[in-house]
PAMARVEX-499260 format. One line per 2 residues: number of its first residue (from 1); their letters; for each residue y negated, z negated, x negated of C-alpha. Coordinates in steps of 0.5 Angstrom, whole numbers, padded with zeros to 4 digits. Each point is the difference from the previous one (the first is absolute). Layout:
BEGIN
NUM> A> Y,Z,X; ...
END
This chain:
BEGIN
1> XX> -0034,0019,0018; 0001,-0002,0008
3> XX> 0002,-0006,0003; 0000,0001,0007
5> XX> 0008,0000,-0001; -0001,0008,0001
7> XX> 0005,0005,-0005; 0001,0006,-0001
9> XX> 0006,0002,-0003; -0001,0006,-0001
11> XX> -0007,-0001,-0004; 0003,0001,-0008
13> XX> -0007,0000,-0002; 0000,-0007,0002
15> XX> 0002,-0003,-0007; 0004,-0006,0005
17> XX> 0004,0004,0003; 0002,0005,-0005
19> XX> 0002,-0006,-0003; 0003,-0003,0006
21> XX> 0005,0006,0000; 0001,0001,-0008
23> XX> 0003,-0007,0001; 0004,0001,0006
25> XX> 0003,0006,-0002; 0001,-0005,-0006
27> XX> 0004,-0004,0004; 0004,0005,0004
29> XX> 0003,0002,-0007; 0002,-0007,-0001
31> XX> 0004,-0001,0007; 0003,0008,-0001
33> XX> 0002,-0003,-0008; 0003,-0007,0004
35> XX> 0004,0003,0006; 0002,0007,-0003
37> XX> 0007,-0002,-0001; 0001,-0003,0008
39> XX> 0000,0007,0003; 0004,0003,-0005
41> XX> 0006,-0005,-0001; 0006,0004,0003
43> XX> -0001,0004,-0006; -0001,-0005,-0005
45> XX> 0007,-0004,0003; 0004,0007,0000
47> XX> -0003,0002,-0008; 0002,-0007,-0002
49> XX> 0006,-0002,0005; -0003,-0007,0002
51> XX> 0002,-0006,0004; -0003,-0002,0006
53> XX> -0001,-0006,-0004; -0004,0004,-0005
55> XX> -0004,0003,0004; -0003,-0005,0003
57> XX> -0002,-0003,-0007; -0003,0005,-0001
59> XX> -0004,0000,0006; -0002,-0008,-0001
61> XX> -0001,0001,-0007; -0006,0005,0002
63> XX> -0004,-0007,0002; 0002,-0005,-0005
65> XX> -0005,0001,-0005; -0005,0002,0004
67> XX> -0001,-0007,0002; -0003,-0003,-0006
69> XX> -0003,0007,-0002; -0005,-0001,0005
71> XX> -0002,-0006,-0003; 0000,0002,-0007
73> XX> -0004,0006,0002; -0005,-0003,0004
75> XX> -0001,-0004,-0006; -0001,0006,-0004
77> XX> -0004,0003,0004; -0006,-0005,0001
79> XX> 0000,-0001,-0008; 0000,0007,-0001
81> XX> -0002,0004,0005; 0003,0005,0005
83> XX> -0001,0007,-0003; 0004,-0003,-0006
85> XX> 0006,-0003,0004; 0001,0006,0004
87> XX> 0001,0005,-0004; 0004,-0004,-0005
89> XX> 0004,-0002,0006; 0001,0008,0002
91> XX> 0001,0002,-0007; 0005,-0005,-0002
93> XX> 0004,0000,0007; 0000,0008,-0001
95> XX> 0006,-0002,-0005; 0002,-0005,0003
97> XX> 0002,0005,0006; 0002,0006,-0005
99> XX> 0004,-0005,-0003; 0005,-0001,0007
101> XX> 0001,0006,0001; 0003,0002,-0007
103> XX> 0004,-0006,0000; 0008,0002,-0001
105> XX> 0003,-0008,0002; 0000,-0004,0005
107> XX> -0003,-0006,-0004; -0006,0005,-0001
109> XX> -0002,0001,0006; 0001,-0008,0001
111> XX> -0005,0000,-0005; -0006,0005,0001
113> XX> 0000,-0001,0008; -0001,-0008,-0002
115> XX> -0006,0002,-0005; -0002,0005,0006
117> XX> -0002,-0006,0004; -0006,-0001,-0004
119> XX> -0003,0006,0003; 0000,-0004,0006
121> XX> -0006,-0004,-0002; -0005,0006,-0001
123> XX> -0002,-0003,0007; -0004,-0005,-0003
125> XX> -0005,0004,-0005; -0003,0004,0006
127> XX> -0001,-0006,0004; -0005,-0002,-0005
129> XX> -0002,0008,-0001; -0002,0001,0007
131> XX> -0003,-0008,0000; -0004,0002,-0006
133> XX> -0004,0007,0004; 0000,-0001,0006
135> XX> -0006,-0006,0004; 0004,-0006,0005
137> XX> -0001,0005,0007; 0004,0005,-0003
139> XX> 0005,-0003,-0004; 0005,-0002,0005
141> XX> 0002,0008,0002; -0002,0002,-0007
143> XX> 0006,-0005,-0002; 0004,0003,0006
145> XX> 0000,0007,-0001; 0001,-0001,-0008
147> XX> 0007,-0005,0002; 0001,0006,0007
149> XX> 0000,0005,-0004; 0003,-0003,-0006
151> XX> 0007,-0002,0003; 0000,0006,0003
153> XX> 0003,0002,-0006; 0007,-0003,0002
155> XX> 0001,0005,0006; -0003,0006,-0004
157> XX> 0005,-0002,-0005; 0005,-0001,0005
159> XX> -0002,0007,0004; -0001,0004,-0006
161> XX> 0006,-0001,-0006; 0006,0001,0003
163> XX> -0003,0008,0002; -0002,0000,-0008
165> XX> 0007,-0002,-0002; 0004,0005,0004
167> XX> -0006,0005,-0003; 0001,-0001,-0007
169> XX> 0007,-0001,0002; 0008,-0001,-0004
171> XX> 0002,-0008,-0001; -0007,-0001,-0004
173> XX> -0005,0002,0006; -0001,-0008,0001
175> XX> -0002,-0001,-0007; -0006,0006,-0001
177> XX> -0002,-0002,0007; -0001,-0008,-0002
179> XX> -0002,0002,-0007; -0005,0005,0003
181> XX> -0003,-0006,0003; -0001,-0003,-0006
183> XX> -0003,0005,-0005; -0005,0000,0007
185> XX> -0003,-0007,-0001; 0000,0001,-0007
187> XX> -0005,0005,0001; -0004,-0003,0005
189> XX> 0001,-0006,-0005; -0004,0004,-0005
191> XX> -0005,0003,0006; -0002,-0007,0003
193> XX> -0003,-0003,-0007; -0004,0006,-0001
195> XX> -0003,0000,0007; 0000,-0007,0002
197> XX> -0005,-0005,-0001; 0001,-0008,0001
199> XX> -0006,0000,0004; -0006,0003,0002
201> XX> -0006,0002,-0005; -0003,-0006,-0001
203> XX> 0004,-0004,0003; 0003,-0007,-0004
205> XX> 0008,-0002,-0001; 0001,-0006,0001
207> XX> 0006,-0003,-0004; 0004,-0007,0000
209> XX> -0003,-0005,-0004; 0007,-0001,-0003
211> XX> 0006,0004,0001; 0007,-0002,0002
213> XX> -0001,-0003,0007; -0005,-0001,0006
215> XX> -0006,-0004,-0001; 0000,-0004,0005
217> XX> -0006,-0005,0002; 0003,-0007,0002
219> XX> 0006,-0005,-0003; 0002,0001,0008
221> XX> 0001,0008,-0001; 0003,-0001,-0006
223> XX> 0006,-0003,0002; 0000,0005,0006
225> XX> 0001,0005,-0004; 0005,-0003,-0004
227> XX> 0005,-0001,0006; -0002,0007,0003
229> XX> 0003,0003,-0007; 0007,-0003,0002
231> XX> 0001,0005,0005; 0000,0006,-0004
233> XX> 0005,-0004,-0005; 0003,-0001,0006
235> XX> 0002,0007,0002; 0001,0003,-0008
237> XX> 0006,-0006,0001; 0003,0003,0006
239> XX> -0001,0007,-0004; 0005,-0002,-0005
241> XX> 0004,-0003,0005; 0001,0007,0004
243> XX> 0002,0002,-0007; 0005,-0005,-0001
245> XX> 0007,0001,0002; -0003,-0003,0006
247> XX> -0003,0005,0002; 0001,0008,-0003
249> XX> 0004,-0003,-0008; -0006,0003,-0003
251> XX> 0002,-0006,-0005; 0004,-0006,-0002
253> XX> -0003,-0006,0004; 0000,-0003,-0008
255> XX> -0005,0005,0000; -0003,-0001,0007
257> XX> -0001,-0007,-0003; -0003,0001,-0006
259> XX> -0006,0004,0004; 0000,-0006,0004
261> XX> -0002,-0004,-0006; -0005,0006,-0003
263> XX> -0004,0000,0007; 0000,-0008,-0002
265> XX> -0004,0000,-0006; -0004,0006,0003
267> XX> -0003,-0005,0005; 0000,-0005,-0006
269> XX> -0005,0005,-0004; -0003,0002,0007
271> XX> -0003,-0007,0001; -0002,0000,-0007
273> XX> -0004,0006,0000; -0004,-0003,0007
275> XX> -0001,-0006,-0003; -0003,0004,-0007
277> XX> -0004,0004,0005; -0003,-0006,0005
279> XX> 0000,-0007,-0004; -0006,0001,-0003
281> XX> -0005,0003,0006; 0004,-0006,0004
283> XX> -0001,-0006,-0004; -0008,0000,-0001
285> XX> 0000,0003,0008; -0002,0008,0002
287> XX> -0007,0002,0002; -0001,0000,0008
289> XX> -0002,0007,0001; 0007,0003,-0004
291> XX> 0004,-0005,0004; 0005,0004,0005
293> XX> 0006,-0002,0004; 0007,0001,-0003
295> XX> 0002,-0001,0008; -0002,0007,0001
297> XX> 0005,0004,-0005; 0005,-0005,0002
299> XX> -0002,0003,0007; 0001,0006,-0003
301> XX> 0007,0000,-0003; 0003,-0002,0006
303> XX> -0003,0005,0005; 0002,0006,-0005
305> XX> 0007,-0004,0000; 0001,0002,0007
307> XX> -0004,0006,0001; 0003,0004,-0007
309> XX> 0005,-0004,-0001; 0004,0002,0007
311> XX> -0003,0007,-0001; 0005,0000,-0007
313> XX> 0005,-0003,0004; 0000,0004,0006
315> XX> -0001,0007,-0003; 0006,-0003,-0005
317> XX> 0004,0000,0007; -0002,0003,0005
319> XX> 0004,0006,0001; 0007,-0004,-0001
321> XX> -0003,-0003,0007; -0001,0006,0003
323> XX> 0006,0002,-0002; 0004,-0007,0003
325> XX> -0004,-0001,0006; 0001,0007,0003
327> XX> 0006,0004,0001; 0001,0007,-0002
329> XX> -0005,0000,-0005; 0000,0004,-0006
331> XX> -0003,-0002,-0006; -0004,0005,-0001
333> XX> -0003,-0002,0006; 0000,-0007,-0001
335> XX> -0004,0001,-0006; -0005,0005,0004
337> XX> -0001,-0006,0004; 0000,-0005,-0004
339> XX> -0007,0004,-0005; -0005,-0002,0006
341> XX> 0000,-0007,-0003; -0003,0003,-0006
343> XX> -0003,0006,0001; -0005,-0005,0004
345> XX> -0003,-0002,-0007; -0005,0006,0001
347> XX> -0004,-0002,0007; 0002,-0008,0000
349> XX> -0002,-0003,-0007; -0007,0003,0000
351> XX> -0001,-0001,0007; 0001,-0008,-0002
353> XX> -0005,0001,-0006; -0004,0003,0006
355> XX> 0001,-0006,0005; -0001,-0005,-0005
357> XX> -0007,0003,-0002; -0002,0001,0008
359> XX> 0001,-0006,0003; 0002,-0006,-0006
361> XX> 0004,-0001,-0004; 0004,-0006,0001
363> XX> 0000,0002,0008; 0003,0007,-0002
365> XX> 0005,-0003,-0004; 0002,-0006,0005
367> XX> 0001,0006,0006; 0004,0004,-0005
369> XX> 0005,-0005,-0002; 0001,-0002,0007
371> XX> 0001,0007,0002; 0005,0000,-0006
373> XX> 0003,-0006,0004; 0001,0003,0007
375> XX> 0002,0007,-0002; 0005,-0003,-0006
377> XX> 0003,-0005,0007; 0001,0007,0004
379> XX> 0003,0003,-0005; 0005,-0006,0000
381> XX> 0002,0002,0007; 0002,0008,-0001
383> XX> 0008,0001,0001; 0003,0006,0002
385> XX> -0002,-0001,0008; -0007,0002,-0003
387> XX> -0002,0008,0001; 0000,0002,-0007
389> XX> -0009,0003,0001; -0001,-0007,0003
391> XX> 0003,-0003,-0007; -0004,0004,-0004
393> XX> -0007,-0001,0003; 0003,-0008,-0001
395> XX> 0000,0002,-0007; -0005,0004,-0001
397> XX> -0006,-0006,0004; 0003,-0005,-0005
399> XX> -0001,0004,-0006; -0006,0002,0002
401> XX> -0003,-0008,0000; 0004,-0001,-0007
403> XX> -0003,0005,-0003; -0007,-0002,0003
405> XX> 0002,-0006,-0003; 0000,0002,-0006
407> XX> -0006,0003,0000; -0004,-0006,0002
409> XX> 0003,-0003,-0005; -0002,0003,-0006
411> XX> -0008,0001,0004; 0000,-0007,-0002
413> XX> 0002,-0001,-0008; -0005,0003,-0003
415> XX> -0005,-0004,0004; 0003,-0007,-0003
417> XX> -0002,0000,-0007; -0002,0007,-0003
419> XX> 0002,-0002,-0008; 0006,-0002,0003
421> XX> 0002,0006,0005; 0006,0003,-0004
423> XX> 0003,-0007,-0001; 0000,-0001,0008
425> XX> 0002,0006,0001; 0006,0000,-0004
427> XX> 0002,-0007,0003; -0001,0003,0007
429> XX> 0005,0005,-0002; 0004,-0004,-0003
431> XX> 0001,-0003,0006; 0002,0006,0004
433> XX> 0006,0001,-0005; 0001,-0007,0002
435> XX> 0001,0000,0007; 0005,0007,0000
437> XX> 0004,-0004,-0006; 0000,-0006,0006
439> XX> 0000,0004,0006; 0007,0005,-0002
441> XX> 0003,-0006,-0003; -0001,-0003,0008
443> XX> 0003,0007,0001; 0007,-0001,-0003
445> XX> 0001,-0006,0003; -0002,0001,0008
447> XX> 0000,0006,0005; -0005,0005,0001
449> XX> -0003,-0004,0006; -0001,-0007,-0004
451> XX> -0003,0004,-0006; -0006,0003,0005
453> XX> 0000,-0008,0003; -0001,-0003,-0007
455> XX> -0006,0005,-0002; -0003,-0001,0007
457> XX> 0001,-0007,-0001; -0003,0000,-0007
459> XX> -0006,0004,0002; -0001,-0005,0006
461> XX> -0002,-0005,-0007; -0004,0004,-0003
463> XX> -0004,0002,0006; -0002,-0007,0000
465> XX> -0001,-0001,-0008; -0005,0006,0001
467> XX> -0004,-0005,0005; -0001,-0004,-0006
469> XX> -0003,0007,-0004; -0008,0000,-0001
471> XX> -0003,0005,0002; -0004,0003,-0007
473> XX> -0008,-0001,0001; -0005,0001,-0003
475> XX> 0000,0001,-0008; 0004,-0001,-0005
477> XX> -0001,-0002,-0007; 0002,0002,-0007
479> XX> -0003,-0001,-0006; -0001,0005,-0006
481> XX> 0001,0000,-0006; -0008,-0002,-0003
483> XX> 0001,-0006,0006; -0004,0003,0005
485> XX> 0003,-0001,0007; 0000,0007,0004
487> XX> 0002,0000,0008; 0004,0004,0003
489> XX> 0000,0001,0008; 0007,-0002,0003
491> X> -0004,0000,0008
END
């Protein structure tokens, strides 16, 4: 194995790089799974005679469930190991999916599109995956071109769908082009166990001591992360708010209430969970050598909250911007302009890994949250007056410093604390869901320029938060189960 940060992806007699590349197709799968009914919406709106109002719950229904998915999968995936979970969660998302395309109601495909959301943390098990097989000077692009490559699948399903719709043709042409999707990810389901493994031959795989929440190493940590589990609450609140008659009229407000009160005691019994997992080690005091800093994932959060959590928001309304800032514009061709945003995730996002691996990580991620903060205070400056070529490169440079972003981003996680990548991972994710859930609420309340400002200005914070990020050095340490520590390099 070589660890002079060099890859060649084209080596499948590697035995990491043919992983690295059963996993992303993995998660690719997932993104064509989560976004096949995006592109193909007209379709669906004609088949069912839907509202505008019930298409957009559809489309924030999309993103609900996928905020607490990543975190219970997270979970799951350090207690039992990515191989298990991935596939699980292909097979079991497969009838999920083929299950929306037979719907026969409204109410139906309410349902199934909301339960489609916990494809979305799919994210998670890779980033642990990847972790596992791959030495600290390659981690960063490998978890680049794993993220890249797999949130590609958006922009493949967007490309490819509708054209299999009309090829299968009649009022149900949707329906065989989404449900295909789903038999799809049901057989790699069943591919990925039987060729992944967990980690390389002779390789140990750490898990949490207890399961239910982050292990953290001081009473400090411990109520940091308590508050920064607020946000995510936070955000499914608003959720159930754009669902209420304040929003689409999904549902009554007395129902919007007694969700409100759910996520209450949800908290309640979260707090309990971290508190069974830490107040043992807490009281009679951790070991120096497994102590690490909270600070860092709470670093983390937040830099994944401006950089995917706009990515979300910007994709969501991009096109519409193109189409009310430029006159004469069509919709086809918004949308063609629009796409570049997205399509950049092939170059960008390993590009990030690649800088954060080259030239540190905490120096890469801070010039990359701060370039997302200059390219989203341009963007913020586009009307009319613009050449359209002109706004389009705008776009695409503040794209390609998001994306980047994101790859830094997850260069780090599986450098924290190993046993606990999954876990980190998921509330990193989490966190993206966050900011578009606070950024597209931003967006119902101000013009497309205020938008922009507001995540520029937010970026600005985070680019002083990530001067507080310690660099990861030297080794970290984890300890098996006969009680040996064994040392893993971070450097």
């Amino acid at each position: 194995m070589s660890y002079d940060g060099k890859m060649n992806l084209l080596s499948l007699a590697d035995p990491k790089i043919k992983m690295l590349h059963i996993t992303w197709f993995a998660f690719f799968l997932t993104f064509v799974v989560w976004f096949s009914h995006a592109p193909l919406l007209v379709f669906i709106k004609e088949a069912f005679n839907l509202s505008s109002a019930q298409v957009k719950a559809l489309m924030i229904l999309n993103v609900a469930l996928t905020i607490p998915a990543r975190i219970v999968i997270g979970i799951l995936v350090d207690k039992f190991g990515p191989r298990v979970i991935y596939s699980g969660l292909l097979i079991i998302s497969s009838f999920i999916c083929v299950g929306f395309a037979m719907a026969d109601s409204f109410e139906q495909l309410a349902l199934f599109r909301f339960l489609l959301g916990f494809v979305g943390a799919g994210f998670v098990i890779g980033i642990r995956l990847v972790g596992e097989w791959f030495p600290a000077k390659q981690v960063g692009i490998a978890e680049g071109i794993y993220g890249g490559w797999g949130n590609f699948g958006s922009a493949a399903a967007a490309m490819t769908l509708p054209s299999l719709a009309l090829f299968f043709g009649g009022d149900d042409g949707w329906r065989y082009a989404i449900g295909l999707t789903g038999v799809i990810a049901g057989i790699y389901g069943i591919f990925f166990y039987i060729a992944a493994r967990n980690t390389p031959k002779g390789s140990t795989y750490f898990k949490p001591k207890k399961s239910g929440g982050l292990e953290v190493t001081s009473w400090k940590d411990f109520y940091f992360y308590l508050f920064m589990n607020i946000p995510m609450y936070a955000a499914l609140a608003v959720l159930a708010w754009k669902l209420s008659p304040a929003g689409v009229n999904l549902f009554s407000s007395q129902v919007m209430e007694i969700m409100w009160i759910g996520l209450i005691v949800l908290f309640v019994v979260q707090v309990h969970s971290i508190w069974r997992v830490n107040a043992e080690h807490l009281k009679h005091g951790v070991a120096d050598i497994e102590k690490y800093e909270f600070k860092q994932v709470a670093i983390l959060d937040l830099s994944y909250f401006v950089t995917f959590g706009s990515e979300l928001a910007v994709v969501s309304m991009l096109p519409l911007f193109f189409l009310d800032t430029f006159e004469g514009l069509s919709p086809v061709k918004a949308g063609l302009l629009a796409s570049g945003f997205a399509f950049m995730n092939l170059v960008a996002r390993p590009t990030g890994g690649w800088f954060s691996d080259k030239f540190g990580r905490r120096n890469s991620l801070m010039i990359l949250v701060g370039g997302l903060a200059v390219g989203y205070m341009v963007l913020g400056q586009v009307d009319g007056t613009w050449a359209i070529p002109l706004a389009v490169i705008a776009t695409m440079a503040c794209s390609f410093f998001v994306q980047a972003g994101e790859g830094a981003v997850f260069a780090i996680v599986p450098l924290v604390k190993r046993r606990m990548t999954g876990q980190i991972a998921g509330m990193a994710g989490a966190y993206g869901n966050v900011g578009a859930v606070t950024y597209l609420t931003v967006l119902s309340f101000v013009d497309y320029s205020t938008f922009f400002m507001v995540i520029a200005a937010s970026a600005a914070i985070v680019f002083f938060a990530t001067m507080l990020l310690t660099e990861p050095k030297g080794h970290m340490a984890e300890v098996k189960e006969d009680g040996t520590v064994e040392l893993i390099d971070v450097s």
